[in-house]
C-alpha positions in Angstrom: 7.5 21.3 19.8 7.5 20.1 23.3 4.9 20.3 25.9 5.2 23.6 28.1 5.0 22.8 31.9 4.5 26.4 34.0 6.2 25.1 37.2 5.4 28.5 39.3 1.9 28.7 38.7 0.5 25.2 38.0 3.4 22.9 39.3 0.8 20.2 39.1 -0.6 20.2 36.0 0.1 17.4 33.1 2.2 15.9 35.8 2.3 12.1 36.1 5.1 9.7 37.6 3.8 6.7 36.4 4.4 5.5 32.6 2.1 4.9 30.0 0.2 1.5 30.0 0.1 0.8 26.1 -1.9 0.8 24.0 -3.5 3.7 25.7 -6.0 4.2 22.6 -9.3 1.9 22.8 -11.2 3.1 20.3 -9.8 5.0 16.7 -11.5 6.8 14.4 -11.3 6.1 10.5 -12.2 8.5 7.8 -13.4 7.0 5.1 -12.9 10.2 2.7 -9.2 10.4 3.7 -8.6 6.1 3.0 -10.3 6.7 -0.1 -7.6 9.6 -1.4 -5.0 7.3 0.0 -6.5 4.4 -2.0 -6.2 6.8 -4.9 -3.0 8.1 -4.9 -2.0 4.8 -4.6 -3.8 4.0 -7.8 -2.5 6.9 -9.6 1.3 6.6 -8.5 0.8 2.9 -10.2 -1.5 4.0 -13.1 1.4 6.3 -14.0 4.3 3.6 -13.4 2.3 1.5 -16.0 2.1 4.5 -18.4 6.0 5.1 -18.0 6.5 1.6 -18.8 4.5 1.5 -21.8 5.7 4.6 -23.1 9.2 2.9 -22.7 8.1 -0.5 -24.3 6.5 1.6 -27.1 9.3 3.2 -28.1 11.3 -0.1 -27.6 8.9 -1.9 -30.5 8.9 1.5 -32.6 12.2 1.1 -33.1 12.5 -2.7 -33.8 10.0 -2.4 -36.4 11.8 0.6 -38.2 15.0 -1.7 -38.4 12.9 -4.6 -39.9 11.4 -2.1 -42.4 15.0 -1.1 -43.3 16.1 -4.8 -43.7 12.7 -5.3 -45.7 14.2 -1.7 -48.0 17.4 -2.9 -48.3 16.2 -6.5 -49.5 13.9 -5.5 -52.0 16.7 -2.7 -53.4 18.9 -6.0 -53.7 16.1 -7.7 -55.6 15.5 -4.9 -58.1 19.5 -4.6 -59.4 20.0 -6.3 -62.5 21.9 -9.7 -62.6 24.9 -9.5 -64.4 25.6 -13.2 -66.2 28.9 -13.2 -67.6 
């Protein structure tokens, strides 16, 4: 929304012909309270990034140990049939 000038009252007011001479701000103000939940958002949007990829990487190594269990299943079942000498 844009600053309202009343021209036929105060013609005068907020009126200035010359531009800005940047930076026009000396001195800022810092709360600490609101860097601190920035800091921490931060830390949680990465904290949960981490816990995505482990979740993935989890179920990556879930599922190569399943296939090595079958491999270990289907050697031993080879081991237990009978030899046939002929």
């Amino acid at each position: 929304m844009g600053l309202y000038i009343n021209k036929k009252n105060y013609p005068e007011v907020y009126k200035n012909n010359q531009s800005p001479k940047e930076p026009n701000q000396q001195l800022s103000r810092q709360d600490s309270l609101s860097e601190l939940i920035n800091e921490q958002q931060k830390a949680n949007a990465a904290l949960t990034e981490a816990l995505a990829e482990l979740g993935l990487r989890y179920s990556q190594q879930e599922e190569s140990k399943i296939n090595q269990w079958n491999q270990i299943d289907s050697q031993l079942q080879d081991l237990k049939q009978p030899v046939n000498k002929e």
